[in-house]
C-alpha positions as CSV (number, residue, x, y, z in Angstrom):
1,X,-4.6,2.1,-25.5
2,X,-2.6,2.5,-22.5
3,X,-2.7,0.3,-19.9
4,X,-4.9,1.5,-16.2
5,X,-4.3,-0.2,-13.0
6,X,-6.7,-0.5,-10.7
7,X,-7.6,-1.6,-7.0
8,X,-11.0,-3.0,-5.4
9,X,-11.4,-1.9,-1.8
10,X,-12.9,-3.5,1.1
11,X,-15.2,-1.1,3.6
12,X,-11.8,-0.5,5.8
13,X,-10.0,0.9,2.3
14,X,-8.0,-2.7,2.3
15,X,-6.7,-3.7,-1.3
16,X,-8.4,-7.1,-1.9
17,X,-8.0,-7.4,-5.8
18,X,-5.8,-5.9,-8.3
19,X,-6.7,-5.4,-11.6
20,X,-5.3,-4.3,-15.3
21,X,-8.3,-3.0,-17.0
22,X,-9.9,0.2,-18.4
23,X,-12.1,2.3,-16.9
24,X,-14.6,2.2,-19.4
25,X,-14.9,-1.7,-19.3
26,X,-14.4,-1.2,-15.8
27,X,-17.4,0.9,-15.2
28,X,-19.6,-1.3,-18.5
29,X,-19.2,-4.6,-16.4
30,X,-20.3,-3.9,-12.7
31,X,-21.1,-7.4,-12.6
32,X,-17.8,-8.4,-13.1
33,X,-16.1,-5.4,-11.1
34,X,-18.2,-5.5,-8.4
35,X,-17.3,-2.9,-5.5
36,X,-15.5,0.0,-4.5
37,X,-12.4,0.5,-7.1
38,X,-9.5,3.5,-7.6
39,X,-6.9,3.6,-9.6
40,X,-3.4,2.8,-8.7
41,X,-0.5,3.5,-10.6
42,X,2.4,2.0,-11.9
43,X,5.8,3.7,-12.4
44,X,4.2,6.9,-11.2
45,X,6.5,9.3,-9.3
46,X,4.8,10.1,-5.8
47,X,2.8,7.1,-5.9
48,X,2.9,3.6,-4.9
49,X,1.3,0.8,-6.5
50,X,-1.1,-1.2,-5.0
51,X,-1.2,-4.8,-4.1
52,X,-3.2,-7.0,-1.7
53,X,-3.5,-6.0,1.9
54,X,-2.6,-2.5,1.4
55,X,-4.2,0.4,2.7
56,X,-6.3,3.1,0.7
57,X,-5.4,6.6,2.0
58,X,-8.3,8.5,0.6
59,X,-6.8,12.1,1.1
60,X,-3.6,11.3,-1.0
61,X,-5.4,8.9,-3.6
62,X,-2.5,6.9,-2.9
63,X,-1.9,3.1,-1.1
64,X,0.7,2.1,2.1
65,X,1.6,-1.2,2.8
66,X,0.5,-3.2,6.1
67,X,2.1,-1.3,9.3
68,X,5.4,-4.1,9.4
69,X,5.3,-3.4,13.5
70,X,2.9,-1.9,16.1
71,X,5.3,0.9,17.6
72,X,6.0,2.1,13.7
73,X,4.4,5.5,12.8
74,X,3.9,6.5,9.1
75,X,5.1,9.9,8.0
76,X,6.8,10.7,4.7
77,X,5.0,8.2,2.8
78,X,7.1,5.1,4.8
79,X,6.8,3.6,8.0
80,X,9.5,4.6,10.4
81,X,10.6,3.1,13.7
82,X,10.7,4.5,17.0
83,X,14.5,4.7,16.5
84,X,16.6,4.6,13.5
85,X,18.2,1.4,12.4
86,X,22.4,1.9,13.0
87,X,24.2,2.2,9.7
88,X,25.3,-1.1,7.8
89,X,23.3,-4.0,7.2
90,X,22.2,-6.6,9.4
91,X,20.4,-5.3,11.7
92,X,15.9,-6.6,12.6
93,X,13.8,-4.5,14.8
94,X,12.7,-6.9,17.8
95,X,9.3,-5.4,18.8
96,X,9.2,-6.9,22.2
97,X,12.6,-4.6,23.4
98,X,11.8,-1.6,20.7
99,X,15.2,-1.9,19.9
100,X,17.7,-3.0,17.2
101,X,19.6,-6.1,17.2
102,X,22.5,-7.5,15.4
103,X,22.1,-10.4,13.4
């Protein structure tokens, strides 16, 4: 059998449990799997694997993490900043300024 990842959703489409299982026991033990779950996938090209806190994006059957900072906008399947982080490392957003600042 191959292994099936999947991810119980909260009303909002927030991750609150992970599980490996298969869909057929998945679907036989409602008691156990109580809920609202979709699969998630591991090592899947295009798709990121769920985990706790992340969002359910019903139109792309796929998961985003927690928006790291209010003035972030998601687009190409990452968050982005208002402005680009300079090249090297070293660098944290500081939300308060919208800026980037040199560790």
């Amino acid at each position: 059998m191959v292994a099936q990842y999947f991810a119980q959703i909260d009303d909002n489409n927030v991750v609150t449990r992970v599980a490996v299982v298969q869909q057929e026991f998945l679907e036989a033990n409602p008691e156990r799997y109580t809920g609202t779950w979709v699969e998630t996938f591991f090592d899947t090209a295009g798709k990121q694997y769920a985990g706790i806190g992340m969002e359910y994006l019903p139109s792309t059957k796929n998961f985003r993490p927690q928006q790291p900072f209010a003035s972030w906008t998601w687009a190409n399947n990452t968050w982005n900043p208002p402005t680009p982080m300079p090249n090297g490392a070293g660098w944290v957003w500081n939300e308060a300024e919208l800026e980037w600042v040199a560790l």
